[in-house]
C-alpha positions in Angstrom: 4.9 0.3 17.4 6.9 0.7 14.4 6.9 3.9 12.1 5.8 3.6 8.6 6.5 6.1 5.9 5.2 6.0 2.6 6.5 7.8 -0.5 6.3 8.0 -4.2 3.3 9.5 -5.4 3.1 11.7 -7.5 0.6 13.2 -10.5 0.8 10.3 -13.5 -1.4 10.0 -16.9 -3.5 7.4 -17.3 -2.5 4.1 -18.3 0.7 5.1 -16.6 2.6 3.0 -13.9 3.9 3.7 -10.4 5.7 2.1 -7.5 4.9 3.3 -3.9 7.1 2.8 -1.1 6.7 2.1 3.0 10.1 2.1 5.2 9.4 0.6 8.7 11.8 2.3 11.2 11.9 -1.1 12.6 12.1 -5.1 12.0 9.1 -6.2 10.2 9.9 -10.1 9.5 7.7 -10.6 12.6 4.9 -8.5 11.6 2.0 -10.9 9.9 0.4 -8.5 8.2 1.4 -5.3 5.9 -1.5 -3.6 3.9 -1.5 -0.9 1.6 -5.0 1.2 1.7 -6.0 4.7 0.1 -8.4 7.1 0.5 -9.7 9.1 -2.0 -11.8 12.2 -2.2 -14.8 12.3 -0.3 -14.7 8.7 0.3 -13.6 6.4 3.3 -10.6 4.4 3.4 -10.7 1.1 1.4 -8.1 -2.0 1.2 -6.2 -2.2 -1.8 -3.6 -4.6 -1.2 -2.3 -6.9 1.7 0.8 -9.4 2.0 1.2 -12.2 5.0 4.7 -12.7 6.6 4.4 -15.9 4.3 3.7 -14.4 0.9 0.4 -14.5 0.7 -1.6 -11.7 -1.1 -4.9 -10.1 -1.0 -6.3 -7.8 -3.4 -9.3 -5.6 -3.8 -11.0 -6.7 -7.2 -10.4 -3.3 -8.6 -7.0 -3.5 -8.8 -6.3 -7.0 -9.6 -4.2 -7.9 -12.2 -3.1 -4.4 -12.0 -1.1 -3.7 -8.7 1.1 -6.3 -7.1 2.5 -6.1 -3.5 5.3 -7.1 -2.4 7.4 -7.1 1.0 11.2 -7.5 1.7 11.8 -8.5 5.4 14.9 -8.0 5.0 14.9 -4.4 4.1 11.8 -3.6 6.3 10.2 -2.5 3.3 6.8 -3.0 1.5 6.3 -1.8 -1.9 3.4 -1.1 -4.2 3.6 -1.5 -7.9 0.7 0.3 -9.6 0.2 -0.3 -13.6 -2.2 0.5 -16.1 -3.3 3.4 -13.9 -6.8 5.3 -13.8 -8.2 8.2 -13.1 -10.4 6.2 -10.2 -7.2 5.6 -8.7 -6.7 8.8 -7.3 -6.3 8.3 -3.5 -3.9 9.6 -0.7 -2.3 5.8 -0.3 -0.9 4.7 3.4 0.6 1.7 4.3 -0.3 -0.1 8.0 0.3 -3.0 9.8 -1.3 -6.0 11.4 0.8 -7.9 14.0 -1.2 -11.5 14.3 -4.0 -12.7 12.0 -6.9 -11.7 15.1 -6.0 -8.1 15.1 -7.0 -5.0 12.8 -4.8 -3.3 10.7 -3.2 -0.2 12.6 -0.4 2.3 12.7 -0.4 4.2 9.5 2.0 6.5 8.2 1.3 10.2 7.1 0.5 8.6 2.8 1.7 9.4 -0.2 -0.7 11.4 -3.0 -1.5 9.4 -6.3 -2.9 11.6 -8.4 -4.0 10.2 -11.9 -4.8 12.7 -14.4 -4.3 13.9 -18.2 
């Protein structure tokens, strides 16, 4: 099972912009899936963002148009760009994993706070 660690939260105003980070401690060019999730106060864990082995993207409607994912095989990296930023958005984020299109995502790392506040 590979090892995913995020980074680059931090505490941001709103309106403000952001680029998470997840390092896999191995290959992922054979990895279908790599989400991005957060979980934020009191609340479960929700989908944010998700990106095939073949480029395809998936986001949850409240932040489309604002965060893009994006994945570099090469680098065993996945990234998370966050714009126009808001308060809502507050959330520890943790990337994961999903190895074929029939299995769940799995194998998060330890996240990274987001913290949007004035």
């Amino acid at each position: 099972q590979v090892q995913l660690v995020e980074s680059g939260g931090c505490l941001v105003q709103p309106g403000g912009s952001l680029r998470l980070s997840c390092a896999a401690s191995a290959s992922i060019s054979g990895i279908y899936g790599m989400g991005w999730f957060r979980q934020g106060p009191g609340q479960q864990r929700e989908l944010v963002a998700t990106v095939t082995n073949r480029g395809t993207t998936h986001y949850a409607d409240s932040v489309k148009g604002r965060f893009t994912i994006s994945r570099d095989n090469a680098g065993n990296a996945v990234y998370l760009q966050m714009t126009s930023l808001k308060p809502e958005d507050t959330a520890v984020y943790y990337c994961a994993t999903k190895q074929t299109p029939f299995r769940e995502y799995a194998g998060w790392g330890q996240g990274t706070q987001v913290t949007v506040s004035s």
